[in-house]
One Martini backbone bead per residue (centre of mass of N, CA, C, O) as a GRO file, in nm:
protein
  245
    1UNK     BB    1   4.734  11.801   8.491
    2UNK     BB    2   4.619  11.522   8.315
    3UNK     BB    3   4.268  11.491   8.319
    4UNK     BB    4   3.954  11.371   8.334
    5UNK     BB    5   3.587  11.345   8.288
    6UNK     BB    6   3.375  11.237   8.518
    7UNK     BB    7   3.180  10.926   8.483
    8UNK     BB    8   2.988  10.846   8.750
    9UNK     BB    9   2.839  10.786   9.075
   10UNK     BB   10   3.150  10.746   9.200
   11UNK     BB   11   3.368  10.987   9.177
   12UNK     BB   12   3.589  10.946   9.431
   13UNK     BB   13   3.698  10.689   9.271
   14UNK     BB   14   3.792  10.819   9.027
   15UNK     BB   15   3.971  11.058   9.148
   16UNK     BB   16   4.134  10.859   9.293
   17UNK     BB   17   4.252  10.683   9.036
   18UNK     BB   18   4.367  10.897   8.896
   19UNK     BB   19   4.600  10.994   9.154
   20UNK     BB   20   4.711  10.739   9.204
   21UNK     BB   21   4.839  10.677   8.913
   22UNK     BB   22   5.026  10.916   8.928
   23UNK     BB   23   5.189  10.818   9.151
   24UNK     BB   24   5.280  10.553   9.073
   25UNK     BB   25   5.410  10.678   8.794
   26UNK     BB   26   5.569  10.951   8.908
   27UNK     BB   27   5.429  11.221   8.883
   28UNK     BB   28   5.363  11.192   9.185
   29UNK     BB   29   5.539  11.336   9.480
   30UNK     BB   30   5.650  11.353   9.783
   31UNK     BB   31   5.515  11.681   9.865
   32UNK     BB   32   5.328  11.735   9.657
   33UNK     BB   33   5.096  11.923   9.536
   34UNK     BB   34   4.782  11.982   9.465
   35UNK     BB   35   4.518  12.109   9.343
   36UNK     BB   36   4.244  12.270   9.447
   37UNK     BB   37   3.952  12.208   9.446
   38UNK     BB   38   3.821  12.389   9.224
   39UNK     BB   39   4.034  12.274   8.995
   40UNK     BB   40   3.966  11.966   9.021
   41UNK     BB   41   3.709  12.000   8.966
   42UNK     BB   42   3.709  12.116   8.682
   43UNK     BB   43   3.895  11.882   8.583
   44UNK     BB   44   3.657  11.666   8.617
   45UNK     BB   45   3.340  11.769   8.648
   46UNK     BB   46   3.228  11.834   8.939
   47UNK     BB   47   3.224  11.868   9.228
   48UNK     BB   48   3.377  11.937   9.566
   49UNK     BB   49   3.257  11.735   9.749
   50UNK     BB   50   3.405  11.495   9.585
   51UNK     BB   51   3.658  11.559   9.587
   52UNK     BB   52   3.673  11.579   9.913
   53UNK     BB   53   3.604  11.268   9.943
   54UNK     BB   54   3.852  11.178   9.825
   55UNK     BB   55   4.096  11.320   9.966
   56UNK     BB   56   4.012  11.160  10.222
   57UNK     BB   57   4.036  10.864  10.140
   58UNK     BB   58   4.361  10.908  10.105
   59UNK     BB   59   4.392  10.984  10.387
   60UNK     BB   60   4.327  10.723  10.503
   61UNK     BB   61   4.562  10.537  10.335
   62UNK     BB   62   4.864  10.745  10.289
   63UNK     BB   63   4.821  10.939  10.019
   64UNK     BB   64   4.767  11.180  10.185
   65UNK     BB   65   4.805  11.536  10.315
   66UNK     BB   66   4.585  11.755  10.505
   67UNK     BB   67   4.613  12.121  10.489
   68UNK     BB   68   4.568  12.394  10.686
   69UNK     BB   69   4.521  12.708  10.585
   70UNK     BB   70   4.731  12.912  10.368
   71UNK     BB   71   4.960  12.658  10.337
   72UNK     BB   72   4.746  12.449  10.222
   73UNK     BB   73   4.600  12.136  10.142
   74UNK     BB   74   4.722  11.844   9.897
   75UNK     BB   75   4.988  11.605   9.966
   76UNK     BB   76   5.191  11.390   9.927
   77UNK     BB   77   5.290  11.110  10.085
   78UNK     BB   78   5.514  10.939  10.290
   79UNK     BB   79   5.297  10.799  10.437
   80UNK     BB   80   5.094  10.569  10.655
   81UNK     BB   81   5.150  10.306  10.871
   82UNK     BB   82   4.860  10.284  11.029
   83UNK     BB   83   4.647  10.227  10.857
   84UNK     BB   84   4.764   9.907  10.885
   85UNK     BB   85   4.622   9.922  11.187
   86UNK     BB   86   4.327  10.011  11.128
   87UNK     BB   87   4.269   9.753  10.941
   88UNK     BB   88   4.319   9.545  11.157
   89UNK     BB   89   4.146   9.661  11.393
   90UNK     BB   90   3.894   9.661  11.254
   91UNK     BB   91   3.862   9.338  11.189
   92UNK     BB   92   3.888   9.254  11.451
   93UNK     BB   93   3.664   9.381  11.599
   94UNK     BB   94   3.433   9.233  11.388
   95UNK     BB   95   3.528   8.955  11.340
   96UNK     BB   96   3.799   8.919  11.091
   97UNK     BB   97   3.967   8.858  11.332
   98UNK     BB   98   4.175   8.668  11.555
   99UNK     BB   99   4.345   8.623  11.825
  100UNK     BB  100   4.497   8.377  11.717
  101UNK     BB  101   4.577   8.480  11.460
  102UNK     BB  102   4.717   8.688  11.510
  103UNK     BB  103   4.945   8.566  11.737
  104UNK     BB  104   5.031   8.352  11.516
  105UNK     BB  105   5.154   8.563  11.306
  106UNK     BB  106   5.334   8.706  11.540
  107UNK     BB  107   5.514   8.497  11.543
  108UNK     BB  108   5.612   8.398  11.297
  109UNK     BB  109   5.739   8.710  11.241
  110UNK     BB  110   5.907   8.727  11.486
  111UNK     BB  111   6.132   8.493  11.377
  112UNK     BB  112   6.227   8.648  11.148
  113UNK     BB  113   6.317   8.897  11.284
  114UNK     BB  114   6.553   8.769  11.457
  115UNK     BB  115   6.693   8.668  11.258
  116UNK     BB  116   6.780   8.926  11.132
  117UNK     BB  117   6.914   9.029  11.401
  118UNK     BB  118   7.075   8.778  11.418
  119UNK     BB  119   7.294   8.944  11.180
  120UNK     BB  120   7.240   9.278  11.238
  121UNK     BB  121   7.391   9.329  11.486
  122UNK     BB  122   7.461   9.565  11.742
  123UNK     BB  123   7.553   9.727  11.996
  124UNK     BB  124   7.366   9.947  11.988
  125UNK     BB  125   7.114   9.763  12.013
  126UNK     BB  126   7.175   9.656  12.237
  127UNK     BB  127   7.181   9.856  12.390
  128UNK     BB  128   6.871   9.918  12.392
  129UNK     BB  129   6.758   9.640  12.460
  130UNK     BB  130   6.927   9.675  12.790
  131UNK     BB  131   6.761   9.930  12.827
  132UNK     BB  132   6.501   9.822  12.831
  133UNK     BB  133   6.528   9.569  13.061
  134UNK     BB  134   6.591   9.759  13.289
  135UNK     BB  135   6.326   9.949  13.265
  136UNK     BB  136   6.121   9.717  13.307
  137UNK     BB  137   6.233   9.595  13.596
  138UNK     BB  138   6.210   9.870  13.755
  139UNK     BB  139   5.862   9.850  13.660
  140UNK     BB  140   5.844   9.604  13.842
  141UNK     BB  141   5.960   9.673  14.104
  142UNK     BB  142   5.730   9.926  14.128
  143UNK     BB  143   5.422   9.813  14.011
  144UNK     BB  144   5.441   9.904  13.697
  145UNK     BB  145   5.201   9.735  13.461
  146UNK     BB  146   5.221   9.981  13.242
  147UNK     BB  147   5.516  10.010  13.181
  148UNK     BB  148   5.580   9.693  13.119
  149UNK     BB  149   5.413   9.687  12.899
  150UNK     BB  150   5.517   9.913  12.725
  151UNK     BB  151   5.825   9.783  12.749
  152UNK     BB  152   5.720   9.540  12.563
  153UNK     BB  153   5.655   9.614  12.336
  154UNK     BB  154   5.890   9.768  12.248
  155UNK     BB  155   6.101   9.524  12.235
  156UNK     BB  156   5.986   9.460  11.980
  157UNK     BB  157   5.957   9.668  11.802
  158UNK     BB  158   6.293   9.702  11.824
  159UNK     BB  159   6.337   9.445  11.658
  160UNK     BB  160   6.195   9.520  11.417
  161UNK     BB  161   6.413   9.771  11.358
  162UNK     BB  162   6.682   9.639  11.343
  163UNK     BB  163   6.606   9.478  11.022
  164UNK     BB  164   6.589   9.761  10.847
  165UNK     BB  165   6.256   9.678  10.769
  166UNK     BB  166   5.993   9.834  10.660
  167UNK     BB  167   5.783   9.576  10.641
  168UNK     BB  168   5.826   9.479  10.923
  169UNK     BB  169   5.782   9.723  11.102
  170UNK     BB  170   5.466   9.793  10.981
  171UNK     BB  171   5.363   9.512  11.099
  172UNK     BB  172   5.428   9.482  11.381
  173UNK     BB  173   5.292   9.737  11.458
  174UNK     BB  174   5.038   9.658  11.429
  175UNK     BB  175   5.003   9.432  11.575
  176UNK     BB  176   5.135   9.578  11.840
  177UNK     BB  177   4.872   9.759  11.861
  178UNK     BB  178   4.676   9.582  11.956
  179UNK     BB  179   4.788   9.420  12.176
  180UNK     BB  180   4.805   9.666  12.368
  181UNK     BB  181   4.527   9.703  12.441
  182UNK     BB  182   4.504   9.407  12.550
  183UNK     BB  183   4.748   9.404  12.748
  184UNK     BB  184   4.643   9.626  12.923
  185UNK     BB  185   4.364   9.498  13.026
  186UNK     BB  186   4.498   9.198  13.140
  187UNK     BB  187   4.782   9.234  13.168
  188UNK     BB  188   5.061   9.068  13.276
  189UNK     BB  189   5.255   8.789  13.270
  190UNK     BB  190   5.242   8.521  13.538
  191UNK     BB  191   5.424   8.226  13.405
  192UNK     BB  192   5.646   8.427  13.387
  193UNK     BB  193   5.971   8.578  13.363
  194UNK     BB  194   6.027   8.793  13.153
  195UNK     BB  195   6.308   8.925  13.241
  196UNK     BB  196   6.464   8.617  13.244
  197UNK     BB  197   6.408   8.590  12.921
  198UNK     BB  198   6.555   8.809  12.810
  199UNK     BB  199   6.840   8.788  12.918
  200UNK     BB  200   6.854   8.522  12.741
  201UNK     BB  201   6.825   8.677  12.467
  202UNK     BB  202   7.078   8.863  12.517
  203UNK     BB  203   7.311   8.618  12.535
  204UNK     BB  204   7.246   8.510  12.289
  205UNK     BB  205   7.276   8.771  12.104
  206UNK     BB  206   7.587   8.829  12.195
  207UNK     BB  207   7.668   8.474  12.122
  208UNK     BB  208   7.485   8.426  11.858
  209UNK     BB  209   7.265   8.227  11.913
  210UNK     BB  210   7.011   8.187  11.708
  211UNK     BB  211   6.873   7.897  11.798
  212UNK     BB  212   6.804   8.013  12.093
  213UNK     BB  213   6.685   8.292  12.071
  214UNK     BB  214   6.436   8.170  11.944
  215UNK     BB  215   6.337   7.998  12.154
  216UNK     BB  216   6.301   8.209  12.332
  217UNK     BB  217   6.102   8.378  12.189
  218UNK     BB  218   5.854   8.129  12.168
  219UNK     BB  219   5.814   8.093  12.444
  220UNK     BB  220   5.761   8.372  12.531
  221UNK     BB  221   5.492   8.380  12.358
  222UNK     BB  222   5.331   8.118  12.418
  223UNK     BB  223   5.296   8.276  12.719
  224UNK     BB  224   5.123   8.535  12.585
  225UNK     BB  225   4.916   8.398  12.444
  226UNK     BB  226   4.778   8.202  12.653
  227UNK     BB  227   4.699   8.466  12.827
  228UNK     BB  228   4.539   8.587  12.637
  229UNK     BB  229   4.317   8.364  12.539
  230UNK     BB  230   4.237   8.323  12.873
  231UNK     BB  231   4.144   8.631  12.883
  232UNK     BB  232   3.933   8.621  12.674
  233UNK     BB  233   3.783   8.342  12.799
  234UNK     BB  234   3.714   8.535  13.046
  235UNK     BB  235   3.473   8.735  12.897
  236UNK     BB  236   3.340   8.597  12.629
  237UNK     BB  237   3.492   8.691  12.343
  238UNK     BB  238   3.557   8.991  12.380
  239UNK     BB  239   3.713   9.251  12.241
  240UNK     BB  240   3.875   9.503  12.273
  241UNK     BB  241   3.698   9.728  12.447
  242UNK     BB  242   3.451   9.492  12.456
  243UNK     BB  243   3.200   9.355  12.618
  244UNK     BB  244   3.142   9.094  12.820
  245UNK     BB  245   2.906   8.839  12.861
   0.00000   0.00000   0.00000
């Protein structure tokens, strides 16, 4: 590898930005081990404390994966989607994002999810998507409303996962992780059939109704939107995980 030595007091910052480039580059591909600390120390001429610093920063972004023991190291990422839902999660907790704004980019965006999924779905989708909501029913009808919450969660993800399209699935999990600890705390939504909306959403989905399907699903959204709403500001407006004033 060839690096440069790091003049500055920000080390582990120049050492990020120098080994990101390098994978940027095409120089480091996932997969790929990086020289162990004492050597990159050395050809950085910093700390090993300062690597360490930075290889950590990168395993936090998704672009390295540490591991320990005897054939461990730092190696490149194929990615880590997560990040992008801990960063959003982050901000939110912080009231750097509204509970609002989440809700309202979930729609907007999970409306482009359905329509490319009423393009591309076969059988086998709706066979998944047809099994979500019969073990969702099952749950509504044995009163178990961990299970049903899980369980509506898992059903836009699959939306998500069927358009085929990795930086959809990304963000959608991101959101629908956020939601997902909302959701638990609040309850199912009671103003609405969920499991109701469903079948109307998979019966437009099975005969081909584009414009059927989106509208159903943006009802059933609006209505666990509200409900999500209704229920932050009955805490005091406080983010899931803290406590209302």
């Amino acid at each position: 590898m060839l690096l440069t030595e790091v003049k500055t007091q920000r080390a582990f910052e120049a050492i990020s930005s120098q080994i990101t480039e390098r994978i940027r580059r095409g120089d480091l591909r996932a997969g790929d081990r990086l020289p162990n600390e004492r050597e990159l120390a050395d050809a950085f001429a910093v700390s090993r404390h300062a690597v360490r610093e930075a290889l950590r920063a990168m395993e936090s972004v998704g672009l390295l994966h540490l591991r320990k023991g005897a054939t461990g190291g730092a190696f490149v990422s194929g990615g880590r989607p997560e990040a992008v839902a801990e960063a959003l999660r982050g901000m939110f907790y912080v009231g750097g994002i509204s509970l609002a704004e989440l809700t309202e980019a979930r729609l907007e965006i999970e409306t482009v999810v359905l329509r490319l999924v009423c393009d591309r779905l076969d059988e086998a989708g709706l066979a998944l998507l047809e099994d979500n909501v019969a073990a969702a029913e099952c749950a509504t009808e044995a009163g178990d409303n961990a299970a049903k919450v899980a369980l509506n969660i898992r059903f836009h993800e699959l939306l998500a996962t069927l358009t085929g399209n990795t930086v959809l699935v990304v963000v959608m999990k991101a959101l629908l992780d956020i939601l997902r600890e909302f959701a638990q705390r609040v309850g199912p939504v009671t103003e609405m059939d969920v499991i109701a909306s469903r079948r109307r959403l998979l019966r437009h989905l099975r005969a081909g109704r584009r414009d059927s399907a989106v509208a159903e699903l943006v009802r059933s959204l609006r209505a666990v939107h509200r409900h999500y709403l209704g229920a932050l500001k009955g805490r005091g407006a406080a983010a899931p995980g803290m406590p209302g004033r």
